[in-house]
N, C-alpha and C positions, 0 to 999 in steps of 0.2 A: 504494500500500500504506500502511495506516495506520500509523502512528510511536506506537511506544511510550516515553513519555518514562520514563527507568531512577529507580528507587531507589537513590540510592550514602549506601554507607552510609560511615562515617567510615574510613581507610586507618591508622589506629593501630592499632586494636585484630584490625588483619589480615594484622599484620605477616609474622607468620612462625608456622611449629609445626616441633617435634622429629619424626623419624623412631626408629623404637626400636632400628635399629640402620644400618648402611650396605652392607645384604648387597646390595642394588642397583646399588652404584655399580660402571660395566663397568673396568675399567681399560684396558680396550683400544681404548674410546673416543674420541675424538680432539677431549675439549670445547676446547680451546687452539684448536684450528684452527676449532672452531664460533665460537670466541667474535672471531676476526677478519674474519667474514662480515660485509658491513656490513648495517645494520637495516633498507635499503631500496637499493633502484636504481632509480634514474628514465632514463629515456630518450623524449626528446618531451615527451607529455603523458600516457604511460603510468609509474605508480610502483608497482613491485612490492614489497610491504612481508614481512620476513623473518620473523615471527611465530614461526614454528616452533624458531627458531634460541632465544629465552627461555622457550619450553613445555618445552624440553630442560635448557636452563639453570639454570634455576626448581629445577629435580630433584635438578641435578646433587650437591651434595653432603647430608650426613645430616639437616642443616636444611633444611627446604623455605623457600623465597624468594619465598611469597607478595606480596611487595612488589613483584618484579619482575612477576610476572602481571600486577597494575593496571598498573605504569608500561607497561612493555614489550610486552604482549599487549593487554591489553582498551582503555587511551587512543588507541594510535594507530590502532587503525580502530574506534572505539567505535560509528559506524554501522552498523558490518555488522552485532553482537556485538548491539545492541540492537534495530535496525530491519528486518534481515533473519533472521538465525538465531533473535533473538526473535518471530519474528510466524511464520515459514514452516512451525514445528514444532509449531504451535498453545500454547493460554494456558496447559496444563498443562508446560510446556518453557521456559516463557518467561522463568524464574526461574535457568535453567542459563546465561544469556548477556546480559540486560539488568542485571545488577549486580555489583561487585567480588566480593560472598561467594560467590554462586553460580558464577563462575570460577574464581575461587579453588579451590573445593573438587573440582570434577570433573577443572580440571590435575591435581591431586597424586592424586587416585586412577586417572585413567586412564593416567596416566604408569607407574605401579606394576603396573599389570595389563597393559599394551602395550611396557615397556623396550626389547626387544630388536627388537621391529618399530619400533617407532617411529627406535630409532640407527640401523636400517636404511636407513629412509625419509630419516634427515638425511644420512647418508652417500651415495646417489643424489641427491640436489637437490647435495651438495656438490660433485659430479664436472661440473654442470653450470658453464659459466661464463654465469651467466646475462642479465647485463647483453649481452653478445657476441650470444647467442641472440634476446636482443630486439631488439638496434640490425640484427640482419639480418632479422626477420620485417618488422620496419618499414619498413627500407628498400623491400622490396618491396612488402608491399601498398599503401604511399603513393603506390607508382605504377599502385595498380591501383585505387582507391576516390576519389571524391571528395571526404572531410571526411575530418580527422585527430582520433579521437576522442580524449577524455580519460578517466582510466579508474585506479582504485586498485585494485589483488589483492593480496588478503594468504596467502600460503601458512600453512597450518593444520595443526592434529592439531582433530580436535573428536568430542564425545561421542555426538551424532548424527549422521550420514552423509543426502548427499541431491542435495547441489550438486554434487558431486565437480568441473568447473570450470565456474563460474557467477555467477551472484548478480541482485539485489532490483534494484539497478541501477549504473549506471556508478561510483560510490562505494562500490559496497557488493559485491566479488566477491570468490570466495574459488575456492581451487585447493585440497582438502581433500587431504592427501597420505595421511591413513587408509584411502581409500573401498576398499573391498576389491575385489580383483580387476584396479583400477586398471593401467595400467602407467606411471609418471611421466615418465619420458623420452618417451615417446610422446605422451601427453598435453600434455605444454610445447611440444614439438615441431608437433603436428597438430594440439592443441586451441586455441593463443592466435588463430590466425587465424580460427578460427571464430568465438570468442567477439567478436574488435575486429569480425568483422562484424557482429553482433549489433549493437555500438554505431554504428555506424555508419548501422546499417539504422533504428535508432528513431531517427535525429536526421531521418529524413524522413517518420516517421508522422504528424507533429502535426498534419496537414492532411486523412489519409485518417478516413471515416467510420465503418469497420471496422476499426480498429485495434485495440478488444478482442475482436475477435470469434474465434473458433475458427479462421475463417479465415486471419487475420491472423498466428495463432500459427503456424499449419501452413506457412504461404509465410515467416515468419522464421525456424524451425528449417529448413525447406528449404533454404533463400538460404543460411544459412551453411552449409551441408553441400556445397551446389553452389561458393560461394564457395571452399571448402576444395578441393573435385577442381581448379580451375582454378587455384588459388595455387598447385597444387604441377604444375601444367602437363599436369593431367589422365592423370600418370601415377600414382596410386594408383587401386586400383578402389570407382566408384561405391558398392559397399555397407560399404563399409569407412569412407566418408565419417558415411555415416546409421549407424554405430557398430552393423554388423551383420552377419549372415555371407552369403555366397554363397549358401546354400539356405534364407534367411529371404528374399533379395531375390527368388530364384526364386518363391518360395511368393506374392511380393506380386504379381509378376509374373501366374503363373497365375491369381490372383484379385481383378484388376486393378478390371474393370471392377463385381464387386458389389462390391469394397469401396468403390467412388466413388459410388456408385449408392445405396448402404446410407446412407453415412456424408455425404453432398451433404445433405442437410436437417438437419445441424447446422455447418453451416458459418455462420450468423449466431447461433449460440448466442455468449452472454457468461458464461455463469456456471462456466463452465472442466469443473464436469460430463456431460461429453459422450461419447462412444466414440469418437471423433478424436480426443483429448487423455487420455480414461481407458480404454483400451479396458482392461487389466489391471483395473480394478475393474468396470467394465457388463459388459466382456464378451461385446458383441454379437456379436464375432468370437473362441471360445473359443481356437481352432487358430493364431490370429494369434502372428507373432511380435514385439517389442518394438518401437517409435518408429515406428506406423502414419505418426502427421501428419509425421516428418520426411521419411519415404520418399517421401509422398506430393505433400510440398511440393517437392524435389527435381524429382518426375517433371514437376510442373506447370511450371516453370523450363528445366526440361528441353525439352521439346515447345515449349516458347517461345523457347528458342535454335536448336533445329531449325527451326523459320517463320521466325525474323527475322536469323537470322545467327551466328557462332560469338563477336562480341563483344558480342551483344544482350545478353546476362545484366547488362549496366551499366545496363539500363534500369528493372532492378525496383525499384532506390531510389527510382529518380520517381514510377510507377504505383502508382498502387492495387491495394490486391489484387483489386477485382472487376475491373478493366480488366485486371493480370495476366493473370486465371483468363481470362479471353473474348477478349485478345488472344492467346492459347496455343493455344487448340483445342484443348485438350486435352480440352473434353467431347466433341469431334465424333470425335477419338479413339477414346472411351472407346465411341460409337457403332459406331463401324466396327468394335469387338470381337466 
């Protein structure tokens, strides 16, 4: 992804603005006890950074603390802020997150228009203990995965929604605690092991020739969704993995073999426009319901621990995706339908 290098304008003249009165301020709030959360927890080579804790803070009293925004917000993961949420939301957006002003100013109004969801949102990440919850996801998959990645997430409030837990790359993740609909205990919970296999799974693509390919994407959202039912000892159900319901996985089910059939001749597309990856905007499949490619990379994983064994699933770091796909059977599957 191309790197936008930010315009910083001088941090004087951005110091701070008045509020015209303090009818915002909750008093039943609990910023003392925000303000002892620390700014970051590392564990390994995982550092989760507490962002949200000074987008609150910033607010907190009649003068907004634009000063804190640059120090506290937008410096210490200034890669996400410039290189991922500046580039992901396209050039007209890019002005909201690659510069001090441009942060500045959507903190303090979205703060204003969000109060009460937002102390909401700090109040549940507060109940978590989070470093605890980390040092025991870790502990386990380190005994389940080959490489221990490295990896920075900064918990968020932000003005566009998209990532909800994600990001650009290993540097650059964010846990967006606004994204609507969200559930955040859930998410910290079932989504971090998804995402570290994400990293994990790209420190062995460098080698594969298909690694932008649609295919590529479809067998890595898969792999951490599979990754996910086995971390948790395959007692969550499969479609809850692929972040979908019982009668969507049915629906994929019943219409297994033309959605492979349809959607198999863009599996070496690169340019991410495809109905494997966009089926919500192409459309080929109007009745479809949401994360075609994860389901699909799943099932492909799947059929492939069914031929090769119940611990085979450790083998997809090494393979290729076209060796994956053809050592699965899963077309010959798809045959026999």
């Amino acid at each position: 992804m191309k790197k936008i290098i930010p315009f910083l304008l001088p941090f004087m003249i951005l110091s701070c603005s008045t509020r015209k009165t303090a009818s915002n301020v909750d008093k039943n709030f609990d910023y003392n006890r925000l303000e002892k959360v620390p700014d970051s927890v590392k564990v390994e080579n995982i550092v989760i950074k507490n962002l949200f804790k000074h987008q609150l803070l910033a607010n907190r009293d009649t003068q907004y603390d634009s000063t804190r925004i640059v120090k506290n917000v937008y410096l210490p993961h200034k890669k996400l802020w410039d290189s991922c949420y500046g580039v992901i939301f396209g050039d007209e957006n890019a002005h909201l997150f690659n510069n001090p002003k441009g942060m500045i100013t959507w903190n303090k109004s979205l703060y204003e228009k969000n109060k009460q969801d937002f102390e909401n949102k700090a109040n549940t990440v507060l109940s978590i203990d989070l470093k605890k919850q980390l040092k025991q996801t870790l502990t386990k998959f380190n005994k389940l995965v080959p490489y221990k990645p490295t990896a920075k997430i900064s918990l968020i409030f932000t003005p566009i929604t998209g990532i909800i837990f994600g990001g650009c790359n290993n540097d650059q993740f964010a846990l967006e605690l606004n994204y609507k609909g969200a559930d955040l205990l859930y998410t910290i919970e079932k989504g971090l092991p998804h995402e570290l296999n994400h990293m994990v799974y790209e420190h062995f693509r460098n080698a594969d020739p298909n690694r932008n390919t649609a295919l590529n994407q479809t067998i890595d959202e898969g792999f951490a969704c599979y990754f996910t039912y086995e971390f948790f000892d395959r007692k969550i159900p499969k479609y809850e993995t692929v972040s979908i319901s019982q009668q969507d996985w049915d629906w994929f089910i019943k219409n297994e073999k033309k959605l492979y059939t349809e959607l198999k001749p863009y599996f070496s597309d690169t340019s991410g426009k495809n109905p494997l990856l966009q089926n919500d905007k192409i459309k080929l499949f109007p009745d479809a319901p949401k994360n075609i490619n994860y389901w699909m990379g799943f099932r492909i994983i799947e059929k492939y621990v069914e031929k090769n064994g119940p611990d085979s699933w450790k083998d997809v770091y090494q393979l290729s995706v076209r060796d994956l796909l053809e050592k699965s059977n899963y077309e010959k599957f798809i045959d026999s339908l």
